[in-house]
ZADOBA-602989 format. One record per residue (C-alpha): residue number from 1; residue in three letters; y, x, z. Coordinates in nm, 3 decimals. Each point is the difference from the previous one (the first is absolute). Layout:
N
num	residuo	v	u	w
NUM	ALA	Y	X	Z
...
This chain:
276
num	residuo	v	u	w
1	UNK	0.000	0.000	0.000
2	UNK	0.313	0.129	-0.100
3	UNK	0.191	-0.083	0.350
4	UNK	-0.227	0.066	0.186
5	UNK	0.040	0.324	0.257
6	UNK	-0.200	0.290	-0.083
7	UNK	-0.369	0.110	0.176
8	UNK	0.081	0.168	0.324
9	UNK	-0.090	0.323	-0.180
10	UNK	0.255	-0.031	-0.226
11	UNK	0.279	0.043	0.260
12	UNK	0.179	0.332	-0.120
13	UNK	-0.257	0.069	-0.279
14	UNK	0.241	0.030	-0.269
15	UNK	0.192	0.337	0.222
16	UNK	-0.342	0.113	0.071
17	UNK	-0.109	-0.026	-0.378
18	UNK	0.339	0.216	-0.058
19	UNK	-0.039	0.287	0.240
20	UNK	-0.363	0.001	-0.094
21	UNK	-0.186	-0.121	-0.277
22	UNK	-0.087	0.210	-0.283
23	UNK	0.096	0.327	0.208
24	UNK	-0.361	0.223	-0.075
25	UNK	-0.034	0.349	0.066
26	UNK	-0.374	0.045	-0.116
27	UNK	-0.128	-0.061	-0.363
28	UNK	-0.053	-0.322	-0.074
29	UNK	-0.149	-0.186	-0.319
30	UNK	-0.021	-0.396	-0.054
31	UNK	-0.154	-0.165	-0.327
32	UNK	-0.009	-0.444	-0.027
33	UNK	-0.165	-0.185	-0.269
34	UNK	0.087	-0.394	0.002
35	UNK	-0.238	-0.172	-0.245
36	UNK	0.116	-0.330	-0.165
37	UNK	-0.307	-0.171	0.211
38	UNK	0.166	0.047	0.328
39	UNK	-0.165	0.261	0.113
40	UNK	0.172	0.381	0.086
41	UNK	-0.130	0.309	0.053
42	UNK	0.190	0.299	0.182
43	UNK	-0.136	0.345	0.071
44	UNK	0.214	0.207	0.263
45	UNK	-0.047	0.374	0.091
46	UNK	0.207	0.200	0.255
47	UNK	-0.063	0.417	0.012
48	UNK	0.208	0.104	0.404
49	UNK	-0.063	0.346	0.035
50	UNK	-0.394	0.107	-0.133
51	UNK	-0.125	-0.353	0.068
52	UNK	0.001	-0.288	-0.235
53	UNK	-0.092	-0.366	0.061
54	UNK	0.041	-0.271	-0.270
55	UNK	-0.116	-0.355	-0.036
56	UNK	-0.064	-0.296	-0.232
57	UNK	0.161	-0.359	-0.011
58	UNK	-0.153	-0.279	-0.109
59	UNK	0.248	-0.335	-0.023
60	UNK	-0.125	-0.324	-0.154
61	UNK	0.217	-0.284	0.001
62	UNK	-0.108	-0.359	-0.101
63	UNK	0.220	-0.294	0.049
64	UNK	0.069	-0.007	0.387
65	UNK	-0.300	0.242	0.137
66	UNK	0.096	0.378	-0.049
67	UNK	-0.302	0.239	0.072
68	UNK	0.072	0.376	0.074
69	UNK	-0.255	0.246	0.032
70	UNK	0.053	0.363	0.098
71	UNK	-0.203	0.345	-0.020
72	UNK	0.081	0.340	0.113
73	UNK	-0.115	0.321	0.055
74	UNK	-0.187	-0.035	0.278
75	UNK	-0.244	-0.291	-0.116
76	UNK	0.229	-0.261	0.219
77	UNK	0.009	-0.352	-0.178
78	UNK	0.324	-0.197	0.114
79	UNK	-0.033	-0.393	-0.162
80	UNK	0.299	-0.261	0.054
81	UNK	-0.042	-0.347	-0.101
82	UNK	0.305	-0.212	-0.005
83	UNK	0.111	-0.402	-0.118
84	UNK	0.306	-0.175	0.048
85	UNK	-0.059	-0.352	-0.066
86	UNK	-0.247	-0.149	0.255
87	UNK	0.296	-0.118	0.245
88	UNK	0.344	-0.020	-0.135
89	UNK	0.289	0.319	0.000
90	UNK	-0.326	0.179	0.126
91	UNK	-0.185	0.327	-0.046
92	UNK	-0.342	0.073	0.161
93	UNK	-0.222	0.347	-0.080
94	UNK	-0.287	0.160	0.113
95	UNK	-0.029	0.362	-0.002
96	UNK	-0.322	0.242	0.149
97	UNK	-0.078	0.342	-0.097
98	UNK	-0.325	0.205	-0.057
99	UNK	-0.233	0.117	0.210
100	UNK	0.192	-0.110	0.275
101	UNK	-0.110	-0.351	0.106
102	UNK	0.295	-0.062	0.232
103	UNK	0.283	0.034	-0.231
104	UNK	0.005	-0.358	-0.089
105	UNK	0.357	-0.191	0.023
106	UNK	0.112	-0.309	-0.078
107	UNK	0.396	-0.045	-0.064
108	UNK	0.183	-0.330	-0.052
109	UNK	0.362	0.007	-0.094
110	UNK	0.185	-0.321	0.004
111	UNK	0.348	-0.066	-0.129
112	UNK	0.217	-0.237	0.100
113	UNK	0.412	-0.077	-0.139
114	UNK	0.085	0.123	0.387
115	UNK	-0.257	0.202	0.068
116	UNK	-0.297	0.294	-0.093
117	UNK	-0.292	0.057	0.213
118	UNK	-0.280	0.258	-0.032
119	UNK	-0.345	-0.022	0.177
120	UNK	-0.294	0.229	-0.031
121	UNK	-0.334	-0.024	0.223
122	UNK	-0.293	0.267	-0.038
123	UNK	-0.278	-0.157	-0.114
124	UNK	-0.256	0.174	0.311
125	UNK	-0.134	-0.084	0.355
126	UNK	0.327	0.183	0.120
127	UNK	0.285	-0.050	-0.236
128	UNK	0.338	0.089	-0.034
129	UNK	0.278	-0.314	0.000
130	UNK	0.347	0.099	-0.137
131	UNK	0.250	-0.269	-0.037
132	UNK	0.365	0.039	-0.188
133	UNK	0.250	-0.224	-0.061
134	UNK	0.383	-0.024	-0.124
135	UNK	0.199	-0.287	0.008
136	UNK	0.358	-0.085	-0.156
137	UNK	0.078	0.034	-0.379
138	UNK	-0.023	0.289	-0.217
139	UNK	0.356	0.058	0.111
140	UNK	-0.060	0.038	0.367
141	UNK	-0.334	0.028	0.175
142	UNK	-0.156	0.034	0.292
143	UNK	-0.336	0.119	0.090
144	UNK	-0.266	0.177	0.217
145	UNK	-0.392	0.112	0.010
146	UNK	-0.215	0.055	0.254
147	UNK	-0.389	0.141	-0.034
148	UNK	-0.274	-0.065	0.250
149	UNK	-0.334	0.188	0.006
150	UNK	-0.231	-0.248	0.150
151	UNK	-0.302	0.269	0.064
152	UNK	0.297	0.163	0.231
153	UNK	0.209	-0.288	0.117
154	UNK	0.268	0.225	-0.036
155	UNK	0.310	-0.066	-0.257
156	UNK	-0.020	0.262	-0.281
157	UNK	0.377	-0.059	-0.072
158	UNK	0.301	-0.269	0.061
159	UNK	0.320	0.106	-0.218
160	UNK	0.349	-0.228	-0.112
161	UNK	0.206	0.006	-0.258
162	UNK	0.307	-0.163	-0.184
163	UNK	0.142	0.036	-0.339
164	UNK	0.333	-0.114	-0.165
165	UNK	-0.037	0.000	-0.393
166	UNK	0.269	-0.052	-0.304
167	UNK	-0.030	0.080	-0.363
168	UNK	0.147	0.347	0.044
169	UNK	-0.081	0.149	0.346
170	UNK	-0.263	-0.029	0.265
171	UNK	-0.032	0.047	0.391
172	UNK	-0.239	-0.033	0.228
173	UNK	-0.079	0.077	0.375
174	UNK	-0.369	0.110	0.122
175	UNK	-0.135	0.020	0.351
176	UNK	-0.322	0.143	-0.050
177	UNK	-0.264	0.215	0.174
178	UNK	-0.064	-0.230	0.262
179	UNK	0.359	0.001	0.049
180	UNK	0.050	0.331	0.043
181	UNK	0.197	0.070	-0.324
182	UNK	0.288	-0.158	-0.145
183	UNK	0.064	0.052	-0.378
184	UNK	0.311	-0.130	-0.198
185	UNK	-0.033	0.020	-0.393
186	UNK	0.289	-0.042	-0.293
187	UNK	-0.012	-0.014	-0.315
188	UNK	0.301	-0.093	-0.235
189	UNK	0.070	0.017	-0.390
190	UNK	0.292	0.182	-0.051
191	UNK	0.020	-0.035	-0.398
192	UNK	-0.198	-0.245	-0.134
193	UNK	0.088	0.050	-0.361
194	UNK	-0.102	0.386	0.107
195	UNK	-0.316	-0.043	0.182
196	UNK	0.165	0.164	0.305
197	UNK	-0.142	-0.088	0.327
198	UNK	-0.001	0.175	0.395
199	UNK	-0.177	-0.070	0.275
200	UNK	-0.050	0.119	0.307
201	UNK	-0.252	0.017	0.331
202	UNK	0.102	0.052	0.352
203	UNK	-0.281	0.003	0.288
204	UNK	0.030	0.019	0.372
205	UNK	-0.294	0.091	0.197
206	UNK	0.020	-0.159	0.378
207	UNK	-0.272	0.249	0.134
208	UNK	0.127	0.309	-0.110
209	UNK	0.399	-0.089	-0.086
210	UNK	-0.075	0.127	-0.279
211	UNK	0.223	-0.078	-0.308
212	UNK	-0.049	0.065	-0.393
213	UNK	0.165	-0.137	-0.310
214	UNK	-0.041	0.025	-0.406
215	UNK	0.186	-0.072	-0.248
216	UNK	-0.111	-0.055	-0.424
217	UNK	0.160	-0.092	-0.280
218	UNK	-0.110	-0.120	-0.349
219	UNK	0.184	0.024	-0.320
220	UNK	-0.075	-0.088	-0.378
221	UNK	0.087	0.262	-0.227
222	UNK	-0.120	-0.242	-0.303
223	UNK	-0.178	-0.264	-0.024
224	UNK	-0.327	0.177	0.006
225	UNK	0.108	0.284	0.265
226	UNK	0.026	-0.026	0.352
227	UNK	0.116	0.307	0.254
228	UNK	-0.052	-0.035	0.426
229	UNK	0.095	0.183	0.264
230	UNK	-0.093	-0.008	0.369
231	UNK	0.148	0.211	0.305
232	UNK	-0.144	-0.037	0.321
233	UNK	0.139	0.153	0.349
234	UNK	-0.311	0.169	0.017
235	UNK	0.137	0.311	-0.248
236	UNK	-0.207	-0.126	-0.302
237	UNK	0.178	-0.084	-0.319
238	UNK	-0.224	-0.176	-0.326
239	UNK	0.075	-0.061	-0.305
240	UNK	-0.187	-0.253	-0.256
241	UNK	0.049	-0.038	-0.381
242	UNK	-0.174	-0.247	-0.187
243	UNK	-0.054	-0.090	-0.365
244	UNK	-0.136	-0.274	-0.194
245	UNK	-0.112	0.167	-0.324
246	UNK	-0.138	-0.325	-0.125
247	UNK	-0.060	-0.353	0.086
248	UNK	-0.179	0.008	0.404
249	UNK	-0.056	0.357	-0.057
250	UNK	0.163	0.231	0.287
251	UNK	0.032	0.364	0.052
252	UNK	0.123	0.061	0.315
253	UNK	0.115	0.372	0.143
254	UNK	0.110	0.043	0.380
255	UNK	0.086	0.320	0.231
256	UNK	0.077	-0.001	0.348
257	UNK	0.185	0.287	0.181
258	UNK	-0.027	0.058	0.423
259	UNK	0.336	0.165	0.085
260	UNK	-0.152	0.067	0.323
261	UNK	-0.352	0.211	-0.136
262	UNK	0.176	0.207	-0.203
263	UNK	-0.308	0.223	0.003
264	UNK	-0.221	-0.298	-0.155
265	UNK	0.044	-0.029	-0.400
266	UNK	0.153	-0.345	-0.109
267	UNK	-0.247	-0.262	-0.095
268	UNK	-0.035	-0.137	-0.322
269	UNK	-0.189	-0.265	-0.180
270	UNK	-0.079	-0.178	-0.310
271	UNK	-0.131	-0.300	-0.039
272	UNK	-0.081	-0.208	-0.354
273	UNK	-0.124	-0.338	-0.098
274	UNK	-0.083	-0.145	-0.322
275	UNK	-0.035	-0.356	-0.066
276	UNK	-0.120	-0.024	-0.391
């Protein structure tokens, strides 16, 4: 629903997706085939340091029911099964993984014009219950999520959050970690017609008065070009530049330097993914 307030962990997603999505300082390689008969295929291989791990994605889509099956490396078989039309503004899937027999899940996300809310129960003798819900608009919302570990009766976490949303910035305020952080995110289009945008992170620790803050920025150099940057109080300074060389096809190159291990050699990474 279009008015409705985002999933609970959509609260400051878009900063988030900013400061850190894309950023990769190993060598990374993605290929996806999409078949007219709804089905996709995607191959994914990542080489950090002398190690490589890789898997392959299997997505079939037919009317309302979306299968997705996964492989990697190590022989695990992750399958999610998901429909959205046997109760109304609802989505209910099924997920378990191979061999291990206690990885099944059920999630049910509802939507509502006022509200979102997220459940997911492990499908075991002892499972996990996580609840998360937003209310509001998409302007303004509200929300929390708590997780219980029945096996335990101990809660496995309990965070808050609120975000205020308009067409060309973002904020939101976190209390997470049990409520032992607080997190504020921005994010705010400074030239649309540009593709200029900064955003920024600050986090306070309770525990430890700890503070630490980043700031990013994106910018369209054409309409196939994008440039980010990201600064962090923490001495370390990355840079991302990435390319679309033809339709869905990326090449991605980022580098990250630590001001304070001057000693350590700056990090760099390359990442590439072709959609045919």
């Amino acid at each position: 629903m279009g008015s409705s307030p985002a999933p609970f962990s959509d609260i400051g997603k878009k900063a988030k997706d900013l400061l850190t999505k894309d950023y990769n300082f190993d060598q990374k390689f993605t290929l996806s085939v999409v078949g007219s008969t709804g089905l996709g295929l995607t191959a994914n291989g990542l080489k950090k340091d002398q190690i490589f791990v890789g898997d392959i994605n299997t997505l079939y889509k037919s009317g309302n029911i979306t299968v997705d099956v996964k492989v990697d490396t190590y022989s695990n078989v992750s399958t999610k099964v998901t429909r959205t039309d046997i109760l109304p503004n609802t989505k209910i899937a099924c997920s378990f993984k191979i061999p291990d027999h206690k990885s099944g899940k059920l999630d049910v996300q509802y939507l509502h014009p006022h509200a979102a809310i997220d459940s997911s129960i492990g499908l075991n003798p002892a499972p996990l219950l996580e609840l998360a819900a937003t209310i509001g608009s998409k302007d303004l919302s509200l929300g929390g999520e708590i997780g219980f570990d029945t096996a335990s009766s101990l809660l496995t976490k309990y965070n808050a959050g609120i975000s205020f949303n308009k067409p060309d910035f973002s904020a939101a305020l976190l209390l997470t970690d049990k409520g032992q952080t607080l997190k504020a995110t921005y994010i705010h289009a400074v030239d649309s017609a540009n593709g200029t945008t900064v955003a920024a992170e600050l986090t306070h620790r309770f525990s430890t008065l700890e503070k630490s803050f980043t700031l990013g920025s994106a910018h369209a150099i054409d309409p196939h070009t994008v440039v980010k940057t990201r600064l962090s109080d923490s001495g370390k300074a990355a840079l991302l530049w990435q390319r679309e060389w033809r339709p869905k096809s990326l090449i991605t190159f980022s580098g990250e330097y630590d001001s304070k291990a001057s000693s350590a050699a700056p990090k760099f990474g390359l990442s590439l993914a072709l959609k045919p």
